[in-house]
C-alpha positions as CSV (number, residue, x, y, z in Angstrom):
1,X,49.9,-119.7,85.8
2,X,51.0,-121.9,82.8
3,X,53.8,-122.6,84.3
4,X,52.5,-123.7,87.6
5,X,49.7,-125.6,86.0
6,X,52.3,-127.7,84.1
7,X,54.4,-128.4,87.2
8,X,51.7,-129.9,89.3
9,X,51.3,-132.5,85.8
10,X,55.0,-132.9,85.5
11,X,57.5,-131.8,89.0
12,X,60.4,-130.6,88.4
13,X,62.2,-133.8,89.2
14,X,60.6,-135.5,86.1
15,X,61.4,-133.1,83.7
16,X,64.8,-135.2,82.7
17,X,63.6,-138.8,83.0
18,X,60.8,-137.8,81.0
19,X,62.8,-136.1,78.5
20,X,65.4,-138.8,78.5
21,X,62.2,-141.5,77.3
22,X,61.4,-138.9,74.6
23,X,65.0,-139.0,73.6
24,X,65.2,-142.7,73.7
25,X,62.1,-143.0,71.5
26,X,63.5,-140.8,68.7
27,X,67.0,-142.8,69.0
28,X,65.7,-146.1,68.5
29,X,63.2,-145.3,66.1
30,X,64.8,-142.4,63.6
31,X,68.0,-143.9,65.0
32,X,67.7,-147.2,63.7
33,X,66.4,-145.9,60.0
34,X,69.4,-143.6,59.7
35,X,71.3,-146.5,60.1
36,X,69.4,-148.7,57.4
37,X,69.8,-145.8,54.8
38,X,73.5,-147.0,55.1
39,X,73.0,-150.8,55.5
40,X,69.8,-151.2,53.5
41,X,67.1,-153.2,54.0
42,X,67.2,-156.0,51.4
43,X,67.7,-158.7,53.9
44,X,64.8,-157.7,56.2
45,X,62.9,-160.4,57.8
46,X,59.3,-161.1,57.7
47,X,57.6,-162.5,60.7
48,X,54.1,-162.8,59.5
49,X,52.5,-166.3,60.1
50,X,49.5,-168.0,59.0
51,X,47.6,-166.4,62.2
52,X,48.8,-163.0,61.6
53,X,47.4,-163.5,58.0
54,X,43.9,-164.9,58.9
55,X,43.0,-161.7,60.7
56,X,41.6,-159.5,59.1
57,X,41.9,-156.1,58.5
58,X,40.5,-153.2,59.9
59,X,41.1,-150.1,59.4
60,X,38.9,-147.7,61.6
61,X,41.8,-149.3,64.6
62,X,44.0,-146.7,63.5
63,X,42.4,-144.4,65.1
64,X,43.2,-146.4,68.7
65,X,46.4,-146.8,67.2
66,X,47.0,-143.0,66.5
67,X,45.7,-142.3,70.3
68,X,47.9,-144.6,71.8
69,X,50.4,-141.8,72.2
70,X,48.0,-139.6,74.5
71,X,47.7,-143.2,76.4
72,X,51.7,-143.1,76.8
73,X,51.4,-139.4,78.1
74,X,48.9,-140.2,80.8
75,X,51.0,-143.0,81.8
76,X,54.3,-142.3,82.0
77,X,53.3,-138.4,83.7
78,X,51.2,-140.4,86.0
79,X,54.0,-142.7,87.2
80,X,56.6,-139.6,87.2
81,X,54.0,-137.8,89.5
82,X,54.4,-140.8,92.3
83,X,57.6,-139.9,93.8
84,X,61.2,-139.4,92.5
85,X,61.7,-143.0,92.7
86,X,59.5,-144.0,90.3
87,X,59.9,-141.7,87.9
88,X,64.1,-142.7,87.9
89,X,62.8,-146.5,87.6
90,X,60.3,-145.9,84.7
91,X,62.6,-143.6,82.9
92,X,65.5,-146.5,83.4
93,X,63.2,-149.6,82.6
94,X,62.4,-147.1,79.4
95,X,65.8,-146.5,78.1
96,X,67.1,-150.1,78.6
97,X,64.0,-151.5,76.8
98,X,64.5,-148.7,73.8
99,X,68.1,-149.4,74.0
100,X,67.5,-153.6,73.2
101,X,64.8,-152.4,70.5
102,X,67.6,-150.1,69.1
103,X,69.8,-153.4,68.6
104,X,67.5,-155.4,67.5
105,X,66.2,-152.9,64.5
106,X,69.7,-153.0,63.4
107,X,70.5,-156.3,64.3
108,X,67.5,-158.0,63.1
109,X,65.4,-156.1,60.5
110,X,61.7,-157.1,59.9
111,X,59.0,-155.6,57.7
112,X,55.6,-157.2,56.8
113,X,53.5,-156.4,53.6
114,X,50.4,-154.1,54.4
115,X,47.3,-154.2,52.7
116,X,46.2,-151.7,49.9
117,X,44.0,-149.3,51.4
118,X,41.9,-147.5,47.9
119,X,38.7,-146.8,49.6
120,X,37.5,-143.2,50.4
121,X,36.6,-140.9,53.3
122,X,38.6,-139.9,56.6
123,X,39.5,-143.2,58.3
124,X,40.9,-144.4,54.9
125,X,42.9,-141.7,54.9
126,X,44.3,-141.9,57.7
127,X,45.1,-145.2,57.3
128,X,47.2,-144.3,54.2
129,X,49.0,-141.3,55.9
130,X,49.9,-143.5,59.0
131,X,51.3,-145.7,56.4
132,X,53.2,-143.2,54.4
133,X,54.8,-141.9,57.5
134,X,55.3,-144.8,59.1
135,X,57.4,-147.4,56.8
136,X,57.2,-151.2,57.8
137,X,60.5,-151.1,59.2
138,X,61.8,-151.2,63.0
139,X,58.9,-153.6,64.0
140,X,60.1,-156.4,66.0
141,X,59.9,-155.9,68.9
142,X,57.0,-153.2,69.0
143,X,58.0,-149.8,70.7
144,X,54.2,-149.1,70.6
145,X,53.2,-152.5,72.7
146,X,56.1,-152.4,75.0
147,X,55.9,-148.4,76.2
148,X,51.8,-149.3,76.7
149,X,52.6,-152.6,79.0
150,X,55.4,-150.9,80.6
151,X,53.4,-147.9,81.5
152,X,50.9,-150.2,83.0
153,X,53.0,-152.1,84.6
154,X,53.9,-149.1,86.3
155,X,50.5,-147.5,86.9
156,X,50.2,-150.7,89.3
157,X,52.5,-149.7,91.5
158,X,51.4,-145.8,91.9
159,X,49.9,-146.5,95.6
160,X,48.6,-142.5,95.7
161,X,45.8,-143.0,92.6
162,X,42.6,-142.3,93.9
163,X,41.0,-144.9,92.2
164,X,44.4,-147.1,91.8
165,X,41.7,-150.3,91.3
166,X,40.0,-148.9,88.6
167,X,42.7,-146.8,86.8
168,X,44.7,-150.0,86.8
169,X,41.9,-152.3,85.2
170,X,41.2,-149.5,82.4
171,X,44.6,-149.2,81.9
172,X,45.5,-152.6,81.5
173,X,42.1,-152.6,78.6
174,X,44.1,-149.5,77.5
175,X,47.0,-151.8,76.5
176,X,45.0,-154.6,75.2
177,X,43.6,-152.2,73.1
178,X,46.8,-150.9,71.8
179,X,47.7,-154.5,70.8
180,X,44.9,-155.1,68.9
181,X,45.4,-152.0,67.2
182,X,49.1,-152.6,66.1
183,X,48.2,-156.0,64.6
184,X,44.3,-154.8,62.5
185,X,46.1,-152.0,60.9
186,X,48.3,-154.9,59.7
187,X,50.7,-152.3,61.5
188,X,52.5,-155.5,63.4
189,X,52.1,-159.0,63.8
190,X,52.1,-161.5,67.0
191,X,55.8,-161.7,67.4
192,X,56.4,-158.0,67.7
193,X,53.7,-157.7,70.5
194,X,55.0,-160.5,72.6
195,X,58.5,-159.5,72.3
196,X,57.7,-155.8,72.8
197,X,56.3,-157.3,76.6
198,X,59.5,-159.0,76.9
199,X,61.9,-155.9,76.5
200,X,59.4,-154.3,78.4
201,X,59.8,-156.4,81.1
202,X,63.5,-157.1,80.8
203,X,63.6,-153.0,81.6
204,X,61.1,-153.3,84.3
205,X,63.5,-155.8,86.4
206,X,66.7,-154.1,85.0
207,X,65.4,-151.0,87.0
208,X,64.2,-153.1,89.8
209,X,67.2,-155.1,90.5
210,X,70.3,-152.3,89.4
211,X,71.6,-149.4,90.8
212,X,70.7,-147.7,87.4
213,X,67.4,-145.6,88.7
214,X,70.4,-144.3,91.5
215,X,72.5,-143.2,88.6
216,X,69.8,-141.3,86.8
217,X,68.8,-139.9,90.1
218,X,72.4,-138.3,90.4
219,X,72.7,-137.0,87.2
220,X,68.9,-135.3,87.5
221,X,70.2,-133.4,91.1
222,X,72.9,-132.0,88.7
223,X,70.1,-131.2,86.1
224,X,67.9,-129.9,88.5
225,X,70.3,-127.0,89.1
226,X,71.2,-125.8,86.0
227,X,69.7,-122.8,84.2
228,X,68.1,-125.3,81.7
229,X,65.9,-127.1,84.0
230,X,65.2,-123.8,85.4
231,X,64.1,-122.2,82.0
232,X,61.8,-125.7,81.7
């Protein structure tokens, strides 16, 4: 029953471009710091300007911040659910956006300087962990703004949503949202949002314009009969 419950939120034919975006997300993020522990980081770049610095900070956004990652999940399994199609387009407009992040963390590296957090009680807290565990490094541009706009993006297209007006509108506050987020935990500032929408869109037409999606869809008919994707 588990099993059957799970394929009606994610078909079979999404399993790999699905997995390939939670494989692209741990190469460009962990990728790109296993590379700095080589390089270093002394010549990172900080791209905070006098706007970023005027507002303030505020910590209880973690909490949008941390849920930000159910909001990916809702997307991206929404999309995959549409047809085949779209779930070889999002998963290509994904990896080639995660693919120029990748570059750019190594090419480029930015950091910004957070704020102290010393007061007490659970949002505080979490605050400090999600800065413990997440290092100001690989921001520009911002994996966390560009999966959200992307996903949307996407979500406009899904022509089988019940309520395709209204999903689309609270989706697209669903990304606003995440923005703010990124920059009043002082998490990111202005330039890694806007260029997290760029890569995002730079994807978006790279899957729209390419034979890539037709690629992926090749290699997943190939996936789709192997004992792994059967055990999935």
């Amino acid at each position: 029953m588990l099993r059957r419950t799970l394929r009606k939120i994610i078909p079979t034919y999404a399993i790999l471009p699905l997995l390939l975006t939670g494989l692209m997300n741990l190469l460009a993020y962990q990728g790109a710091k296993l590379v700095q522990l080589f390089t270093g980081y002394a010549h990172a770049l900080d791209m905070t300007t006098a706007l970023d610095r005027a507002m303030p900070f505020q910590p209880a956004w973690v909490l949008v911040y941390i849920g930000t990652f159910v909001f990916w999940i809702y997307q991206y399994t929404t999309v995959a659910r549409e047809s085949p199609s779209k779930a070889y387009r999002l998963a290509t407009a994904d990896f080639i956006a995660k693919l120029i992040c990748l570059v750019f963390f190594i090419a480029l590296p930015t950091t910004n300087v957070r704020p102290t957090v010393e007061e007490n009680g659970f949002i505080p807290f979490v605050m400090r962990f999600i800065y413990w565990v997440d290092t100001p490094t690989n921001l520009f541009p911002s994996i966390h703004c560009f999966v959200a706009w992307l996903g949307t993006r996407y979500i406009y297209e899904c022509k089988s949503l019940r309520h395709r007006v209204l999903t689309g509108i609270l989706c697209t506050i669903g990304t606003l949202l995440v923005f703010a987020s990124t920059l009043f935990t002082k998490q990111h500032v202005l330039l890694d949002v806007v260029s997290g929408v760029a890569v995002a869109e730079i994807g978006w037409l790279v899957a729209r314009f390419t034979k890539l999606p037709t690629v992926l869809e090749r290699l997943n008919e190939r996936f789709m009969k192997t004992r792994l994707c059967a055990f999935l």
